[in-house]
DRENLODO-751590 format. One line per 3 residues: number of its first residue (from 1); for each residue y negated, z, x negated of C-alpha. Coordinates in steps of 0.2 Angstrom, whole numbers. Layout:
N
NUM = Y:Z:X; ...
END
This chain:
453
1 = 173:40:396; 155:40:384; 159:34:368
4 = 153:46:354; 140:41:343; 136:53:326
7 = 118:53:320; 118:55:300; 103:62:297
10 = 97:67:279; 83:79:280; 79:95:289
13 = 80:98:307; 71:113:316; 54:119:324
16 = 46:109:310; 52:93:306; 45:78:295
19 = 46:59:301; 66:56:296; 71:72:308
22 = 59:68:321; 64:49:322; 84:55:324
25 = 80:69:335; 73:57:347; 82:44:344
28 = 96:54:351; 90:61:365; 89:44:371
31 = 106:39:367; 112:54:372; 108:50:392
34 = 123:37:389; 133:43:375; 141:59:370
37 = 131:61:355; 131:74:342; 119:75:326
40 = 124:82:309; 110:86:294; 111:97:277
43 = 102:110:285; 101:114:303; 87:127:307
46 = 87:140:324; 83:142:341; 85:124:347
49 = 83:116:362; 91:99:362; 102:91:376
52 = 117:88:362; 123:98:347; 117:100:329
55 = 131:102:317; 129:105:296; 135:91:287
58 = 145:106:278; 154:111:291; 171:107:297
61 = 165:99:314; 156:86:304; 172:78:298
64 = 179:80:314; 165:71:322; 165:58:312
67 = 184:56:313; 181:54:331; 167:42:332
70 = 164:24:341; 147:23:330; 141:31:317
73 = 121:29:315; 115:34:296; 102:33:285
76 = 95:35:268; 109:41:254; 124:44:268
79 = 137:32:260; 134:40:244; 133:60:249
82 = 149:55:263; 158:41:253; 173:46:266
85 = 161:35:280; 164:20:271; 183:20:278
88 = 177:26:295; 184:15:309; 169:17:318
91 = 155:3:320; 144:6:306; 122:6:311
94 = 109:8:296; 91:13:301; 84:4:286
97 = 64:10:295; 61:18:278; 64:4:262
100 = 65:20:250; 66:10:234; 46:5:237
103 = 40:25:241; 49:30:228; 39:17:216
106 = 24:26:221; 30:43:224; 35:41:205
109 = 20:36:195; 20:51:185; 37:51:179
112 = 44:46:162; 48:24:164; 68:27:159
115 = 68:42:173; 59:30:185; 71:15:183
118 = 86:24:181; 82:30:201; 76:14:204
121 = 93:7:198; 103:22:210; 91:16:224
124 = 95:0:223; 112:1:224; 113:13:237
127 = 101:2:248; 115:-12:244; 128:-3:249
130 = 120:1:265; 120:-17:267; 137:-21:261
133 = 145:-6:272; 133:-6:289; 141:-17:305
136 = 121:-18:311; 104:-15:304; 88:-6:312
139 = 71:-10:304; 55:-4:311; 41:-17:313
142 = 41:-36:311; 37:-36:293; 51:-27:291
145 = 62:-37:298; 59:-51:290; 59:-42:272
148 = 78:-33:276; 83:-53:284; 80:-60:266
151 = 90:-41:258; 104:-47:270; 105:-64:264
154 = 105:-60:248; 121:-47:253; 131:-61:262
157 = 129:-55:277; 123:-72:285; 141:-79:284
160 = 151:-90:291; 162:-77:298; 148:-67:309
163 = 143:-84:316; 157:-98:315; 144:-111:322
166 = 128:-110:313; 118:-113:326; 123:-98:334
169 = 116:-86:322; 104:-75:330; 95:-62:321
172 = 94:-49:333; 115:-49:331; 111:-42:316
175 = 97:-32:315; 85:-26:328; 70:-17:328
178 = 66:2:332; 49:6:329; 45:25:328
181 = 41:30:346; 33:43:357; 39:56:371
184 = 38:51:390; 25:64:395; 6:65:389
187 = 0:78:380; -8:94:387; -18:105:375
190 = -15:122:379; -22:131:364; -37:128:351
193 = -28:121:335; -37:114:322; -57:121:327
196 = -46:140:328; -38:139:314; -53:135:303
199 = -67:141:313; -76:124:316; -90:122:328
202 = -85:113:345; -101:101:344; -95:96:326
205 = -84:80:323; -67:84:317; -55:69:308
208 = -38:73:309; -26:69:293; -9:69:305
211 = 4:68:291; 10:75:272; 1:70:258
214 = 10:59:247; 9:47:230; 8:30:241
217 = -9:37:253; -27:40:248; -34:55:254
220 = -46:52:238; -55:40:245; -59:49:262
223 = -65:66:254; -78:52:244; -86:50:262
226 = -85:66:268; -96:70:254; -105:55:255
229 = -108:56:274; -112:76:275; -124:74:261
232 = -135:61:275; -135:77:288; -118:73:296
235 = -108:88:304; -90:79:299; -75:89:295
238 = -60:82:287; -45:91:292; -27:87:283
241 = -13:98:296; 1:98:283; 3:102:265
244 = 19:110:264; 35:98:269; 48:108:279
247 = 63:103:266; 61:113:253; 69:100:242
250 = 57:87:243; 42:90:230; 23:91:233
253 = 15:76:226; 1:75:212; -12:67:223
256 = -11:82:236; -17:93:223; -29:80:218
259 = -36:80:233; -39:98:233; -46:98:218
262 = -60:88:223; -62:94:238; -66:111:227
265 = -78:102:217; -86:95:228; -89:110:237
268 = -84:105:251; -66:113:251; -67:126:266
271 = -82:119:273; -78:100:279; -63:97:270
274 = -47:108:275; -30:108:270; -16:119:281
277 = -6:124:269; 11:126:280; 18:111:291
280 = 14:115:309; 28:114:324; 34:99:330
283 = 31:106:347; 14:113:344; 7:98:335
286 = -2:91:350; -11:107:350; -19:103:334
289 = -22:83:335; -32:85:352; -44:97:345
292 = -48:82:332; -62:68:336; -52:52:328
295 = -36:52:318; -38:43:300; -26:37:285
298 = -28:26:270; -16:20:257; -19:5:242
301 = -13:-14:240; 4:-11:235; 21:-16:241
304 = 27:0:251; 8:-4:263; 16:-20:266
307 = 33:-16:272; 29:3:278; 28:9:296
310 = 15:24:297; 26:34:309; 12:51:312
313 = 0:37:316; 9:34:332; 2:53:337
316 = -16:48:337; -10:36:349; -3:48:360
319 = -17:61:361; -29:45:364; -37:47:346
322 = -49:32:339; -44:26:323; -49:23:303
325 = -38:16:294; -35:7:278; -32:-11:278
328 = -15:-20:273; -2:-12:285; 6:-17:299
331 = -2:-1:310; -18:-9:303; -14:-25:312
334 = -9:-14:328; -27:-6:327; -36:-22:327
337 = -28:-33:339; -29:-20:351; -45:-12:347
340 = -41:6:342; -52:10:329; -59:1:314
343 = -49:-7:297; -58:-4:281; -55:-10:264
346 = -45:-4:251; -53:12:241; -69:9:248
349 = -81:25:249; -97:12:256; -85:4:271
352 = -77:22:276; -94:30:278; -100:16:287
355 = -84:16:301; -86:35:301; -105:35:307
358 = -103:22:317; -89:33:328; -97:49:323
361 = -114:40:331; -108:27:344; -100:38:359
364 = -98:23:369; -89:15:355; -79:30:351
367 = -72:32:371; -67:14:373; -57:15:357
370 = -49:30:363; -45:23:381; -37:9:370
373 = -27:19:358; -20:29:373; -15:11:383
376 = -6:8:367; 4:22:368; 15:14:382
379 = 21:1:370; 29:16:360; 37:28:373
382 = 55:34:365; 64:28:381; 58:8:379
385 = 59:8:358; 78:13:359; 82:2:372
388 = 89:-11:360; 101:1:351; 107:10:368
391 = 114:-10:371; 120:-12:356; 129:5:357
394 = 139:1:371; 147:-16:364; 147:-13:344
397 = 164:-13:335; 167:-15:317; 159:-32:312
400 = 171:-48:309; 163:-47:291; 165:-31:289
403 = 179:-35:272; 171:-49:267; 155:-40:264
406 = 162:-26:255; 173:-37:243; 158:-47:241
409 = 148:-33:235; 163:-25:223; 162:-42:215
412 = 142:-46:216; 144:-45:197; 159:-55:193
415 = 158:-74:188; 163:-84:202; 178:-94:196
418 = 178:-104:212; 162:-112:210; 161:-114:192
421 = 177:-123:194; 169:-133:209; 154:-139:200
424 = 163:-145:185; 175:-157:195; 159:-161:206
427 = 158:-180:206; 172:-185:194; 188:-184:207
430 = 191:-191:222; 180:-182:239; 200:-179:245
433 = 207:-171:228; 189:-159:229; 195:-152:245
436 = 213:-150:240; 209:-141:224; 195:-135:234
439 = 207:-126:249; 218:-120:234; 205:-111:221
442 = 198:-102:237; 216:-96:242; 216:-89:225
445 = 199:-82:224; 201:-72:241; 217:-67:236
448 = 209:-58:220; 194:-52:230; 203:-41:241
451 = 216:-35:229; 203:-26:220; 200:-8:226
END
């Protein structure tokens, strides 16, 4: 019999979907060739075609999915939406692929400070609680790995109890990676997308902007050389395919509308700089991306760059798109080692006009990029990402630390008596009078532990 695995997942799923849906969407159609799998979100749109069902997390079946679970995979603010999962039986798994805490610091800027730390605060702890509660841990590149390595650290959960012989501590025991991935089959345009929609010429070069528009990216910077580069003669049209996100809950950030307005001022709003105002299908968006010359996205020097996995830049990949993008990333690393495109510097005008005429000019250039970006694309396919979890589905059980982490976490703010005690007799008793009142202060101390709710 399959055991069943519940995908938690915390944002809209339908014909549109954003990165979060899309990621457990695929993630369980994978899983779903080997387990029985169902997937639950706040909002469930129609007509869809999946090979398991999508339940409302509203609904009754939800509890009774989870009730009835092996492994439970979730994400973002489950524990705190479904405190109830924290006494599940089931094997625990956190996809930690987004660190929220750092896009919110961006996405935030305009805020009032005490609104901004007081989330930051409620972010925090939720993120530690994914860490205290969660059996096994998914991160989404290797920079991210070893930044939520040092967050498990710091939440005990490299302990003596996970891995009784040191020497057998393994990360990957503990937390794997699962980049954002890519379907099986290559894309086929079967419709005009982006030149239809706003009646560009086919001999014109399109740029493709494949994603939202949100406080941690730089569109600002690109419209600069649109302007910059059309002023010299070039027919270059910068194209952003979505504005509006399909939750309605999340909002639209300050630098989209910043954007616009200088596209509008420069006068290049409707002529070679276009917004779609609407999100377009998930299903339909090859449609569109095909129709472009090159796929493009910058950001600044900041923390979230670091430690973020661009996951709508893996599309460019798919439909063999060359690539701009900024520097600083790990998608910019990808880029250069395997000769997709070009990096430019942060907030540069000068450096992204350059790389622009130079793909917009160099045809050779631009094709053995593209050939390039669409070899990449093997690396990514859906089927070889999961892989990883798909193992560690079938063997995961409650972790041996599972207790120990969460008491560890109830008390993260409580003196430890034990080691106060410890340091004070340090050096001053006999080494076997340490160990005796060493072995009796830790009876104590576990004793209290886990007689605290």
């Amino acid at each position: 019999m399959a055991r069943k695995i519940t995908i938690l997942c915390n944002d809209f799923i339908g014909q549109r979907m954003a990165g979060t849906a899309i990621r457990s969407v695929e993630i369980a159609r994978c899983l779903s060739e080997h387990f029985d799998v169902t997937v639950a979100a706040p909002d469930i749109g129609e007509s869809l075609d999946f090979p398991f069902p999508c339940i409302s997390t509203g609904s009754s079946e939800f509890r009774d999915s989870i009730s009835s679970s092996d492994v439970i995979l979730l994400q973002g603010s489950a524990l705190k939406e479904y405190p109830f999962l924290k006494d599940s039986s089931a094997a625990l798994i956190a996809d930690l692929y987004c660190p929220i805490p750092l896009e919110y610091h961006q996405a935030s800027v305009d805020k009032d400070v005490d609104e901004r730390n007081t989330t930051i605060a409620y972010l925090a702890g939720m993120q530690a609680e994914q860490l205290a509660y969660s059996d096994y841990f998914l991160c989404a590149n290797e920079r991210q790995r070893d930044f939520w390595t040092g967050a498990l650290m710091l939440s005990s959960r490299i302990n003596a109890l996970r891995w009784p012989n040191a020497k057998d501590a393994k990360i990957p025991d503990l937390l794997s990676m699962l980049p954002f991935g890519l379907p099986e089959a290559k894309p086929v345009q079967s419709r005009k997308g982006i030149r239809e929609l706003f009646n560009i010429p086919e001999d014109d070069f399109v740029l493709v902007w494949g994603g939202g528009i949100y406080q941690w990216f730089d569109p600002i910077t690109i419209i600069r050389a649109i302007q910059k580069i059309v002023s010299e003669g070039y027919r270059a049209h910068l194209v952003f395919i979505g504005v509006k996100h399909p939750n309605s809950g999340i909002e639209q950030h300050n630098v989209c509308a910043e954007a616009i307005t200088l596209a509008k001022e420069s006068g290049l709003l409707g002529e070679f700089v276009h917004f779609n105002f609407n999100w377009i299908d998930y299903a339909d968006r090859h449609n569109y991306l095909l129709d472009a010359d090159i796929g493009v996205s910058a950001h600044f020097d900041n923390p979230e760059t670091r430690f973020s996995f661009r996951t709508r830049m893996l599309d460019y990949l798919w439909c063999g798109l060359p690539i701009v993008c900024s520097k600083g990333d790990h998608f910019a690393e990808v880029v250069s080692a395997n000769g997709l495109g070009l990096v430019v510097d942060f907030g540069s005008t000068d450096d992204w006009s350059t790389a622009l005429k130079r793909l917009i000019s160099d045809k050779a250039f631009r094709e053995e990029c593209a050939q390039a970006s669409a070899k990449c694309a093997d690396d990514f396919r859906w089927s070889k990402v999961t892989q990883s979890l798909i193992d560690v589905c079938h063997t995961i059980t409650p972790s041996p630390d599972r207790a120990y982490s969460r008491a560890v976490l109830r008390n993260f703010n409580r003196p430890n008596l034990t080691m106060q005690l410890l340091r004070a007799i340090k050096r001053r008793l006999p080494k076997w009078l340490q160990t005796e009142i060493y072995r009796v202060l830790k009876a104590i101390s576990s004793a209290t532990i886990n007689s605290r709710p």
